[in-house]
C-alpha positions as a printed Julia matrix, in Angstrom:
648×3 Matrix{Float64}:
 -89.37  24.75   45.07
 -85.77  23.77   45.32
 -86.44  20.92   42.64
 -88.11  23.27   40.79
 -84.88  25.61   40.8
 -82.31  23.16   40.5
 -84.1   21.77   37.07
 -84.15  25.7    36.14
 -80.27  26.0    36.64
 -79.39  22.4    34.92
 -81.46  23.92   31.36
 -79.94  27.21   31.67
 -76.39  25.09   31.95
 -77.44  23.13   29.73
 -78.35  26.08   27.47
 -75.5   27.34   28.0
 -73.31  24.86   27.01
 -75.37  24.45   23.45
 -75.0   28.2    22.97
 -71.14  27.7    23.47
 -70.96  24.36   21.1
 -73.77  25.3    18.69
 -73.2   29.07   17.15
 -72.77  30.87   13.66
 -70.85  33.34   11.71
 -72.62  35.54    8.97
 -71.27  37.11    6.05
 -71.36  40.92    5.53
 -74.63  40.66    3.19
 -76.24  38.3     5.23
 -76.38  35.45    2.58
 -73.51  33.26    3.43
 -73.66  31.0     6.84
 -71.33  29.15    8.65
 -72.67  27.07   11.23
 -70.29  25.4    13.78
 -71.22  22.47   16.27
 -68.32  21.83   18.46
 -68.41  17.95   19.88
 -66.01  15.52   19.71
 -64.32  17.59   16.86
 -64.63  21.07   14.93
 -67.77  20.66   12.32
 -68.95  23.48   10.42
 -71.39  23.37    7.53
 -71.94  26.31    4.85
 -75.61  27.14    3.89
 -76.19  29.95    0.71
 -79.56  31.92    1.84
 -81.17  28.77    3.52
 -79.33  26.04    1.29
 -76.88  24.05    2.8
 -74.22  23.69    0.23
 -71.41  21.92    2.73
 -72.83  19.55    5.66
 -70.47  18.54    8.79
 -67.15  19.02    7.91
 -64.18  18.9    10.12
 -60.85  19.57   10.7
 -58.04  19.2    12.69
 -54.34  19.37   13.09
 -52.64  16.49   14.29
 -48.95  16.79   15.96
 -46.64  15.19   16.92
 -47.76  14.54   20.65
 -51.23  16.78   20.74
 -54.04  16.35   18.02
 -55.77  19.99   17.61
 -59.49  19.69   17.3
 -59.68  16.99   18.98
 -62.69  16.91   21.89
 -62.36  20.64   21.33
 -62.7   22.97   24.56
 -63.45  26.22   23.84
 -62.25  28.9    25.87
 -63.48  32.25   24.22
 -64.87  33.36   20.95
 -63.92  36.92   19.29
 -65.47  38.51   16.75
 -64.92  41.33   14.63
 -65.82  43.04   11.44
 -63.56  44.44    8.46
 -64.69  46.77    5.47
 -61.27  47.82    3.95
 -59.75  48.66    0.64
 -56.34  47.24   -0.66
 -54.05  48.43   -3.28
 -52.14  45.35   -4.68
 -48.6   46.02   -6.66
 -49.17  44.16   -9.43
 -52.93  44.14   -9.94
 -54.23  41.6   -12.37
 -58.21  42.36  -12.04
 -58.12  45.22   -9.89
 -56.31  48.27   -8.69
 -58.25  48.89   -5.59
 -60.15  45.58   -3.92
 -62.93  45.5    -1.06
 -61.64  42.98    1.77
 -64.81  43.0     4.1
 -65.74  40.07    5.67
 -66.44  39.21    9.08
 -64.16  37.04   11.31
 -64.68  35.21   14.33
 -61.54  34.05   15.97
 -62.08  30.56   18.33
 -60.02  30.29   20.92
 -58.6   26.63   22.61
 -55.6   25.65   24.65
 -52.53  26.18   22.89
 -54.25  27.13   19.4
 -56.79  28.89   17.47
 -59.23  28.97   14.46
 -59.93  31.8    12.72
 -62.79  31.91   10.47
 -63.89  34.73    8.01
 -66.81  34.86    6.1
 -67.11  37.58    2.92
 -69.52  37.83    0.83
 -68.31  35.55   -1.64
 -66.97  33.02    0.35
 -65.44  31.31    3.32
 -62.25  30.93    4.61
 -60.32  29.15    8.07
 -57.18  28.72    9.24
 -55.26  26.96   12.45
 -53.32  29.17   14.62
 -50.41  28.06   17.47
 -49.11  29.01   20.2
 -46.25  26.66   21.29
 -42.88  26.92   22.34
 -39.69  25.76   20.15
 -40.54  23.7    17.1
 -43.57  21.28   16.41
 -43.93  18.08   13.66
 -46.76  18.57   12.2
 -47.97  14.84   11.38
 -51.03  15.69    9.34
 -53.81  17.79    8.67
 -57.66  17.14    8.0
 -59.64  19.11    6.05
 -62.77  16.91    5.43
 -66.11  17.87    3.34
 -69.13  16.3     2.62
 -71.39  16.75    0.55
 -75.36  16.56    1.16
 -75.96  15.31   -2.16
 -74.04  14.1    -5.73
 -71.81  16.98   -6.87
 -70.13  17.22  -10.1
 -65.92  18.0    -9.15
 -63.92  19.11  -12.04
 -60.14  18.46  -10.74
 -56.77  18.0   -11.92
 -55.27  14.39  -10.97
 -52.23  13.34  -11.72
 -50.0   10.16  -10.64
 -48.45  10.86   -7.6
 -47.04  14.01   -5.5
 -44.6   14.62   -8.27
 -46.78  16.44  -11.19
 -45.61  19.41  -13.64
 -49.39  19.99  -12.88
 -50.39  19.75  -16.48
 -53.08  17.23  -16.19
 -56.0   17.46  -18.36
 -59.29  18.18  -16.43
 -61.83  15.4   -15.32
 -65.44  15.82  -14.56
 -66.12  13.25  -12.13
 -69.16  12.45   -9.67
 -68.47  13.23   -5.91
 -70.25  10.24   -4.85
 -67.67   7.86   -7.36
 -64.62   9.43   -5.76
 -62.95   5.98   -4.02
 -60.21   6.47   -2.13
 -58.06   4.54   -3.93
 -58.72   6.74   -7.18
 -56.3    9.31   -8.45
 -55.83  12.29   -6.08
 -56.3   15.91   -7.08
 -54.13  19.21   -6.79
 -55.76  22.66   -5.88
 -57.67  24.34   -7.3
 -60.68  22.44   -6.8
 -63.99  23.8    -8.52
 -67.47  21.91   -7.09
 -70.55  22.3    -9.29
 -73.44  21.64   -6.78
 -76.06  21.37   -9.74
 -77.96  23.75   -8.26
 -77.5   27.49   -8.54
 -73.85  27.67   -6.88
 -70.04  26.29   -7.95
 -67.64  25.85   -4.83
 -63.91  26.77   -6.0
 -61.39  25.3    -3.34
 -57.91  26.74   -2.46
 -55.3   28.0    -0.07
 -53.25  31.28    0.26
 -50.32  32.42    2.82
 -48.94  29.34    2.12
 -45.47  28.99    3.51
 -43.17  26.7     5.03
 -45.62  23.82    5.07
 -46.66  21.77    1.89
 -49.43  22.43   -0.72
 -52.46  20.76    0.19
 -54.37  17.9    -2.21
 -57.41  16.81   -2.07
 -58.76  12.55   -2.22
 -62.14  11.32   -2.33
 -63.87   8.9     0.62
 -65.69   6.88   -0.76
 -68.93   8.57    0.96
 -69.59  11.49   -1.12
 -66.73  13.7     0.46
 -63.16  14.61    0.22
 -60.77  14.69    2.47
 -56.87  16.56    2.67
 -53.59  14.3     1.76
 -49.51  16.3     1.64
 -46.37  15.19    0.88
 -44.07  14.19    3.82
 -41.25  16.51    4.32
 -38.13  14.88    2.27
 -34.67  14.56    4.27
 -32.64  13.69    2.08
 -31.88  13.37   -2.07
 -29.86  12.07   -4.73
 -29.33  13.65   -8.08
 -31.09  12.5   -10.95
 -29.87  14.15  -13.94
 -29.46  17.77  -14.61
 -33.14  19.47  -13.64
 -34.37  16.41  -10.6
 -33.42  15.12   -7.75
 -34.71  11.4    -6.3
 -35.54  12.15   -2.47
 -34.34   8.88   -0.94
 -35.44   9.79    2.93
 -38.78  10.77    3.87
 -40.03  11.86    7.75
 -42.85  10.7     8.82
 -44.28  14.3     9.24
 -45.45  16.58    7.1
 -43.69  19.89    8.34
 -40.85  20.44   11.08
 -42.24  24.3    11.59
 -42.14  27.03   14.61
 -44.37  26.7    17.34
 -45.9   29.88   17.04
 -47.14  30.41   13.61
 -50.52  31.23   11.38
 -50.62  28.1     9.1
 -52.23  28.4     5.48
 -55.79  29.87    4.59
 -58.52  27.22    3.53
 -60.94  28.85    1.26
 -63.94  28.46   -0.65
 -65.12  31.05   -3.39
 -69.0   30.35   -3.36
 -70.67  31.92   -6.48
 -74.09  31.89   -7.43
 -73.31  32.74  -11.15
 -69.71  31.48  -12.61
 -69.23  35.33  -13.87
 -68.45  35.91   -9.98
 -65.3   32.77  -10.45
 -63.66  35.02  -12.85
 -63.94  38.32  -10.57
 -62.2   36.67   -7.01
 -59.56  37.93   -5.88
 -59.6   35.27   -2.66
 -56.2   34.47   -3.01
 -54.98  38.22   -2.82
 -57.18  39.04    0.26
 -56.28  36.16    2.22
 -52.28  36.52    1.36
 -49.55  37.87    3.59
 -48.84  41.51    2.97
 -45.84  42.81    0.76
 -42.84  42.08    2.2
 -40.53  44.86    0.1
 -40.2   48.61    0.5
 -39.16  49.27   -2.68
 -41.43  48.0    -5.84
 -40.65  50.59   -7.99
 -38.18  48.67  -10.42
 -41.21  45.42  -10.51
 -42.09  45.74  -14.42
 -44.86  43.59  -15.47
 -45.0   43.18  -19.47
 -45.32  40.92  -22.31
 -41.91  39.17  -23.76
 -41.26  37.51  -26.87
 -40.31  33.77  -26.17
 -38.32  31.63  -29.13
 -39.0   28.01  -27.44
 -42.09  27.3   -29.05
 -41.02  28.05  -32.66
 -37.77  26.51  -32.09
 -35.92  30.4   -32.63
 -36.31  30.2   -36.41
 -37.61  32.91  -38.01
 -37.21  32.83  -42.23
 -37.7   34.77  -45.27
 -36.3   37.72  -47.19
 -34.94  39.91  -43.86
 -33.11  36.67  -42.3
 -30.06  36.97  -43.75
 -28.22  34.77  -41.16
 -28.06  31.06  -40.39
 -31.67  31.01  -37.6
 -31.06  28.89  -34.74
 -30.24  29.59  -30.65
 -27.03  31.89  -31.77
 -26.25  35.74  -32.0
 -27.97  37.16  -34.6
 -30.61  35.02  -34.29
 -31.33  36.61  -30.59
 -31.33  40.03  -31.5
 -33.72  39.52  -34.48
 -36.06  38.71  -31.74
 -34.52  41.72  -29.84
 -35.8   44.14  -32.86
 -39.17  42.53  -33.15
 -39.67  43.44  -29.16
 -38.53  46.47  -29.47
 -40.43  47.62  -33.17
 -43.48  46.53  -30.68
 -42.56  47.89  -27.54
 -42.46  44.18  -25.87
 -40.39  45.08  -22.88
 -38.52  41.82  -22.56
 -37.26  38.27  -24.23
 -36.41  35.25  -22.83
 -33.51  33.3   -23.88
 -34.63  29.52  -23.28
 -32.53  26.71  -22.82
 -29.41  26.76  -24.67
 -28.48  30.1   -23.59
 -25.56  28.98  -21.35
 -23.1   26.52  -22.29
 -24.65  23.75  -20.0
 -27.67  23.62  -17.95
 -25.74  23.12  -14.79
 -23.41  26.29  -15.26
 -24.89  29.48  -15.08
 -22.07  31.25  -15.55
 -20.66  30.15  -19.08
 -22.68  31.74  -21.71
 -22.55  29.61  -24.72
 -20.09  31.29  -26.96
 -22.67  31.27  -29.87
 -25.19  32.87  -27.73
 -22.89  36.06  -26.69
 -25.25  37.01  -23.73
 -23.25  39.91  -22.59
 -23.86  41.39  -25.67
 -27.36  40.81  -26.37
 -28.24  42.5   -22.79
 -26.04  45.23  -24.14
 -28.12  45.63  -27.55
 -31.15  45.07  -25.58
 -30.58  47.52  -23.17
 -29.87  50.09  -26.01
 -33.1   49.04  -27.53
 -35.24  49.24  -24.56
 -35.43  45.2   -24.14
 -34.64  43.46  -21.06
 -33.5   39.81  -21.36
 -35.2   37.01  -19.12
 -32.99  33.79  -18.74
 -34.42  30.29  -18.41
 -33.22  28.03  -15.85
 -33.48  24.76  -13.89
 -34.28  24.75  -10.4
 -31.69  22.52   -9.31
 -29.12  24.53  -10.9
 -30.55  27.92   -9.34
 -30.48  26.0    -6.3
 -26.55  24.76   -6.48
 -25.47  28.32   -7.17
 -27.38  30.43   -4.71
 -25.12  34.0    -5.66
 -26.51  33.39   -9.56
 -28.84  36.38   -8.56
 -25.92  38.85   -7.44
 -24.18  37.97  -10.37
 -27.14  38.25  -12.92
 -28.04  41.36  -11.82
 -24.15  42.7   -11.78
 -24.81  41.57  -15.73
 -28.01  43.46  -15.85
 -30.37  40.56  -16.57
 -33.94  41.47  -16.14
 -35.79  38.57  -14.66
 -35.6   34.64  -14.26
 -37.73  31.56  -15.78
 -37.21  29.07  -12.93
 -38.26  25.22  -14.28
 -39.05  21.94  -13.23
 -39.1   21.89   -9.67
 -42.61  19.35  -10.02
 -42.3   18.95   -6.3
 -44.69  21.11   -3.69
 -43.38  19.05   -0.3
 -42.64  21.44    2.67
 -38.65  21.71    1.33
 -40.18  23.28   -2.19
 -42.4   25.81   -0.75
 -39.55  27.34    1.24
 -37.61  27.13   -1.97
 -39.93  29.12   -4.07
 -40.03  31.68   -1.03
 -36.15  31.74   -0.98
 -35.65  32.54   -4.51
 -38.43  35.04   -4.22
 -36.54  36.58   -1.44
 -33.19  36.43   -2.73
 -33.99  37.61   -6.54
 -35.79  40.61   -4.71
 -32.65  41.31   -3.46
 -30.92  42.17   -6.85
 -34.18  43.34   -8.06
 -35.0   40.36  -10.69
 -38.63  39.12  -11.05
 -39.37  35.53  -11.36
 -41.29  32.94  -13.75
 -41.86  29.71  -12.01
 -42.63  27.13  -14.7
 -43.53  23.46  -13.96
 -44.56  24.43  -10.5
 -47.51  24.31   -8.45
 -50.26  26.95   -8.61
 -50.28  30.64   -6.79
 -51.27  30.25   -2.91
 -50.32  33.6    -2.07
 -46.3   34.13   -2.31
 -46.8   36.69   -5.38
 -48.17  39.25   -3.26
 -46.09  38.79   -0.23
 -42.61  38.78   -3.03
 -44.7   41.14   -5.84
 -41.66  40.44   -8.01
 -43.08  36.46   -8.88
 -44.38  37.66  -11.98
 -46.48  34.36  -12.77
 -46.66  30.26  -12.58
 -47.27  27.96  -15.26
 -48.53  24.59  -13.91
 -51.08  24.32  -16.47
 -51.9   22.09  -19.73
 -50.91  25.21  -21.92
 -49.91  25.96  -25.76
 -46.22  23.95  -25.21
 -48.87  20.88  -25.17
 -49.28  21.24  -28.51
 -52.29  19.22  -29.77
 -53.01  18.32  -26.03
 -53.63  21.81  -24.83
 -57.74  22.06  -26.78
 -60.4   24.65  -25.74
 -62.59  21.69  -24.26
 -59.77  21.85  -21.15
 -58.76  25.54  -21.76
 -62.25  26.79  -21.1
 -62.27  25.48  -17.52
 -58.66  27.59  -17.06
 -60.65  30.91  -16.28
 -63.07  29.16  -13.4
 -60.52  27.13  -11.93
 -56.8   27.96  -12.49
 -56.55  31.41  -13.33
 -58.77  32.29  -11.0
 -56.64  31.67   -7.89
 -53.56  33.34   -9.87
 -51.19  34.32  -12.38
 -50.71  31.64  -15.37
 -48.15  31.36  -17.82
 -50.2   29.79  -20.86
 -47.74  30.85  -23.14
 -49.99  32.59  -26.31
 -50.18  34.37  -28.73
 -50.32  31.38  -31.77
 -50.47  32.93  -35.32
 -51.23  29.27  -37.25
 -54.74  27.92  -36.1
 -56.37  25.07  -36.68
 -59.55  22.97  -35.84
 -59.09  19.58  -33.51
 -60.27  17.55  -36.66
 -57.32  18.84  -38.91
 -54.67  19.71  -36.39
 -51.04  18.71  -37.38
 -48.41  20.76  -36.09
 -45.08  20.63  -34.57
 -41.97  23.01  -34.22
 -40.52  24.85  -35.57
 -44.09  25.62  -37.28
 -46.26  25.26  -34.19
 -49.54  25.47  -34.02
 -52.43  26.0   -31.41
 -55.9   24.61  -31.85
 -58.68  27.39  -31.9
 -59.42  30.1   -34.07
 -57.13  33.21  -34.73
 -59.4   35.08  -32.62
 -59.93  32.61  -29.79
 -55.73  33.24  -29.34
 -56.2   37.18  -29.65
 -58.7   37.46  -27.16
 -56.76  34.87  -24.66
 -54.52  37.95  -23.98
 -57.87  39.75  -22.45
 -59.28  36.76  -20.61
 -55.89  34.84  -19.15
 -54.43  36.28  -16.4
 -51.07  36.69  -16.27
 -47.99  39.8   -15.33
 -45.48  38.11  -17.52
 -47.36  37.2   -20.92
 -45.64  35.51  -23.58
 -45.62  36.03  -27.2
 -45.46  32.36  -27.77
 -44.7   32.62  -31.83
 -41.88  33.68  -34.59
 -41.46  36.9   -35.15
 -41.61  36.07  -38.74
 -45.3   35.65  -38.08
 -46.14  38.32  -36.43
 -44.92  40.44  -39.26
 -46.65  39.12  -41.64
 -50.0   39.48  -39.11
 -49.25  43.24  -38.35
 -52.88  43.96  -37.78
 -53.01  41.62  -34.93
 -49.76  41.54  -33.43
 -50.75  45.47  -33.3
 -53.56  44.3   -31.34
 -51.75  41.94  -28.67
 -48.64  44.42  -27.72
 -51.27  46.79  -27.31
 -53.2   44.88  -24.65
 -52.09  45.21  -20.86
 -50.76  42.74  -18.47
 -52.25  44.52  -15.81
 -55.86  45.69  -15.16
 -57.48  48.62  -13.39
 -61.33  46.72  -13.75
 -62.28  43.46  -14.63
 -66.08  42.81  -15.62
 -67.64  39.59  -16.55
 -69.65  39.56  -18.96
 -70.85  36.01  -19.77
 -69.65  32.76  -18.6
 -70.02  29.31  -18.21
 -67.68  27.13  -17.02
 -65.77  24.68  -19.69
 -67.87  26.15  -22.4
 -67.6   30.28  -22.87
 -66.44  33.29  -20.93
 -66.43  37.09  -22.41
 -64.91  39.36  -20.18
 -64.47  43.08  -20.22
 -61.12  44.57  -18.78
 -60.1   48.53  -18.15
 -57.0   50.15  -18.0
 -56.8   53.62  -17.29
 -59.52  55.06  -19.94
 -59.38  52.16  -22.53
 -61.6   48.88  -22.26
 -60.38  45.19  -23.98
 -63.51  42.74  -24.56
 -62.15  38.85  -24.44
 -64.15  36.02  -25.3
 -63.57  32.4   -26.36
 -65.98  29.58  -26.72
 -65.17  25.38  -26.64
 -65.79  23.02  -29.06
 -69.3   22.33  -27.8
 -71.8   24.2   -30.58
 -70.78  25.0   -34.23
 -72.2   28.96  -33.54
 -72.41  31.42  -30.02
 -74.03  34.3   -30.15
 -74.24  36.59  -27.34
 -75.85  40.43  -26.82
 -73.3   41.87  -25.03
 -74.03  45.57  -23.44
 -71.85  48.25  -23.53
 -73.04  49.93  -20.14
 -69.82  50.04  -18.18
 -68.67  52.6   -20.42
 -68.67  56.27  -20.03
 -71.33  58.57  -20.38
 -71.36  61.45  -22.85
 -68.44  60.02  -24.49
 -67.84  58.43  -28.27
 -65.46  55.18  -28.31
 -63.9   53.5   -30.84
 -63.74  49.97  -30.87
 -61.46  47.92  -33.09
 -62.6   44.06  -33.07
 -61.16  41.01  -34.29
 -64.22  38.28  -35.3
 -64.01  34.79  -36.26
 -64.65  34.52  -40.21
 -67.18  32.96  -42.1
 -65.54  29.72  -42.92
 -63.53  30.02  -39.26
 -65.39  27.02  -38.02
 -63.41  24.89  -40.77
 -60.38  27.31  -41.48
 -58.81  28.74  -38.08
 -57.39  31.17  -39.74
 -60.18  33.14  -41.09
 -60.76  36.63  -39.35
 -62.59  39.88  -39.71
 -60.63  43.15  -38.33
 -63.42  45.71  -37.99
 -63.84  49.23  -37.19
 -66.51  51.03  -35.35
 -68.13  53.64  -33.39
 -70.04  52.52  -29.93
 -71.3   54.63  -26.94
 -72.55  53.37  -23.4
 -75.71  51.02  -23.1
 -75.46  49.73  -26.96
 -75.72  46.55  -27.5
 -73.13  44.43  -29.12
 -73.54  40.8   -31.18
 -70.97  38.94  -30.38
 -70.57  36.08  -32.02
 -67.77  32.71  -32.14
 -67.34  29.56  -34.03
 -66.91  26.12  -32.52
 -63.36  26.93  -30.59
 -63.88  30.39  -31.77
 -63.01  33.62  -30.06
 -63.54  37.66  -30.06
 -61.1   40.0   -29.46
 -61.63  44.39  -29.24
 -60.13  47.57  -27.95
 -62.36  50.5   -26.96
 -60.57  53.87  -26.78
């Protein structure tokens, strides 16, 4: 008998101890698993209504003297359930998002891992609890994969990257170690129903995470070591000639940054996230009420030299050139411009306007005119004359265009947050360009406006719709993205030949109208001469009129790298986007209109691709016509094509 019982109380033990190693989170519709086994580290897999899409990975957080995950003891488990709505300040898809998801929060000596599953994905983060400051040495955030997975990622040479890589498509199971690494976002195509987009949010003061292959069908996390010190190296870089051997020098006691994955079963449900936002510290600023999103007229990419029979003045980066573009904003109700480089009399002194430039009189005709000036800068020089923002905003500059920082090491990350912080201050929003992609920051500092960090229209020939059309699935769906268009000369790949000051984009005059619809961004650039859009009325009409900010965002078809259509509300009045690669000569889709109103008349103004558009870019239909809810539209694009239309 006492055998007997001492056998019962080792398998309850021992059933015990697999119930406390061996458990499983669930997501609020039931559909999404996480399954943990706790052993000699933290593994959890992710199975999609029985299919596992992830299989064993781990992670852990290595300091300095203490590795966390490590033979992990747990001590408790917590779990809890949220079903909430939030109201972000600058909403790009949404004015009013769900966050539910349930969260279960595992306990250990001296840290934490919090988990939350939603119903589109999975997320995880490390939390500490130790006193004074730790070195963080490194940080593993390992996947596998249970079979070969197609990755499209963005690799370029080395930590330092304007992150304007073209895309590749490469096989999970031919990812060597020694191959190029990749920067977030990550999008996994499991070749089965389901795409895995990887990110992070609530990044700060730690570095942006990349991603490496094993060598055994997996991937595993690589950073930047935390730079100590620099030399200058020329007027927009630094050289960092001192690296620690650590990653991050941080506080004890900290959250560190939110691992997600956005799991969709259709890549219409890519396009919708809004991960990033749900997962990203709250907003930091009581007073939001001067943050003014808009479009602005840029003179970069046509070199500021608008022609013909009204340009009676010598074009160029001068006076009268600057408030030609000042009128064009303002005849269109484009709320801002930004005065590139060449504004100032040197790129390291921001506070000698160059004399031909007159800035204090350009913000004084803007400001008459209803036109707020944006003024481009390095970072390095924003970053040797910290009171800039006091002073800009004593001048009554709008907003900055902060460029080249290329860098995403722990120093950079607290330097975006710092000039987030401090431009808040004297109430001036902020462009970063050549910078590393949204992780969060824009919603803690709602006056970030947008990122670039993308092969965009200042590519030139190099920025194609075979890349673009992975943009909405991978880049701009983790954030803001300054692609800079808005092109009124359009060509096909086969014939393209352009350079400024006559640029040129590749894709169809439609493909560029409807970009304003699909891309995603707060600040959105009118990337051509004004001398164009003149002579285009009818669709620079149609661009001004369409919102950088959306109350609903509906997907209507997609496919990742090849075509997305998208349907986007503000306030009573719904803009249809769509633009296709350069994969089939013709697309047609049946598009229908059932997320309109009922018992109401609409009408929609569309711009189509031509007949010839396939060959000539420039070809277009503007069309008029009446529509109602649940009728079905024909939508149809050429090879690079696009369609672009306003319901009202």
């Amino acid at each position: 008998m006492r055998k007997y019982l001492l056998l019962l109380m080792f398998l309850c033990l021992a059933s015990l101890l697999h119930s406390q190693n061996k458990f499983e989170l669930v997501s609020p519709n039931g559909e999404i698993k996480v399954l943990f086994n706790l052993s000699d580290k933290i593994y959890y897999s992710i199975d999609y209504n029985g299919e596992v899409l992830l299989k064993d990975n781990s992670i852990q957080l290595t300091l300095k003297n203490q590795v966390l995950g490590q033979n992990p003891k747990l001590r408790r488990q917590k779990r809890m359930s949220i079903d909430e709505y939030l109201t972000p300040v600058v909403p790009l898809k949404y004015s009013k998002i769900n966050n539910r998801y349930n969260q279960l929060l595992l306990t250990f000596k001296d840290y934490s891992v919090e988990f939350r599953a939603f119903d589109d994905g999975v997320a995880y983060r490390f939390l500490t609890s130790q006193k004074g400051d730790v070195e963080v040495m490194s940080e593993e955030f390992a996947i596998n994969f249970p079979s070969d997975y197609l990755l499209h990622l963005q690799q370029p040479g080395g930590f330092k990257t304007a992150y304007e890589e073209p895309y590749t498509h490469i096989w999970s199971n031919t990812w060597k170690p020694e191959d190029k690494m990749a920067v977030l976002p990550a999008l996994i195509d499991t070749k089965k129903d389901y795409k895995i987009l990887i990110s992070e949010s609530d990044l700060t003061d730690y570095p942006c995470m990349f991603l490496k292959g094993t060598g055994e069908n997996g991937l595993i996390s690589t950073f930047p070591k935390t730079p100590l010190a620099f030399t200058e190296s020329g007027d927009r870089s630094v050289k960092i000639t001192e690296e620690a051997d650590y990653i991050a020098k941080t506080k004890g006691t900290r959250n560190y940054p939110w691992r997600y994955f956005v799991i969709s079963r259709n890549d219409k449900q890519l396009i919708e996230n809004t991960m990033t936002y749900r997962l990203a510290e709250k907003n930091q600023l009581q007073d939001v009420s001067w943050i003014k999103p808009g479009q602005v007229s840029w003179e970069w990419w046509n070199d500021a030299s608008p022609y013909g029979p009204d340009v009676n003045f010598v074009a160029g980066y001068n006076l009268a050139t600057y408030k030609y573009y000042i009128d064009f904003a303002s005849k269109f109700d484009i709320p801002y411009i930004i005065m590139d480089e060449g504004w100032a009399e040197s790129t390291r002194d921001p506070y000698t306007p160059n004399p031909k430039v007159d800035l204090h009189e350009l913000i004084r005709y803007g400001k008459e005119r209803n036109v707020g000036i944006v003024l481009w800068l390095t970072w390095l020089t924003v970053e040797n004359n910290f009171d800039l923002f006091k002073t800009f905003n004593e001048w009554g500059v709008k907003g900055l265009k902060i460029d080249f920082m290329d860098r995403s090491d722990q120093w950079m990350v607290n330097y975006y947050e710092r000039v987030a912080r401090e431009a808040a201050k004297y109430h001036l929003f902020v462009d970063f360009h050549g910078s590393f992609k949204p992780a969060g920051l824009e919603y803690k500092y709602p006056n970030v406006l947008s990122y670039e960090g993308v092969r965009g229209m200042e590519q030139m020939g190099g920025c194609y719709p075979d890349n673009s059309l992975y943009l909405p699935f991978i880049r701009n769906a983790v954030g803001p993205m300054d692609y800079t268009p808005g092109a009124m000369i359009s060509m096909q790949p086969n014939v393209y030949r352009a350079e400024r000051p006559n640029a040129a984009s590749i894709g169809t005059r439609a493909y560029q109208l409807a970009l304003f619809v699909v891309f995603e961004s707060a600040l959105q650039m009118l990337a051509d001469n004004p001398t164009l859009y003149y002579r285009n009325e009818d669709c620079t009409r149609f661009i001004t009129q369409v919102p950088v900010t959306w109350d609903e965002t509906v997907a209507l078809e997609a496919k990742a790298g090849e075509y997305v259509i998208v349907a986007k509300r503000k306030g009573d009045k719904w803009f249809i986007g769509g633009i296709a690669n350069n994969g089939e000569k013709e697309r047609e889709f049946t598009i229908k209109l059932d997320f309109l109103n009922k018992g109401r008349s609409y009408q929609m103004t569309s711009f189509e691709d031509g007949i010839n558009a396939g060959r000539q870019a420039m070809d277009y239909r503007c069309k008029s016509s009446q529509v109602k809810v649940g009728e079905l539209l024909t939508v149809k694009m050429v090879r690079n094509g696009g369609f672009a239309a306003i319901i009202e």
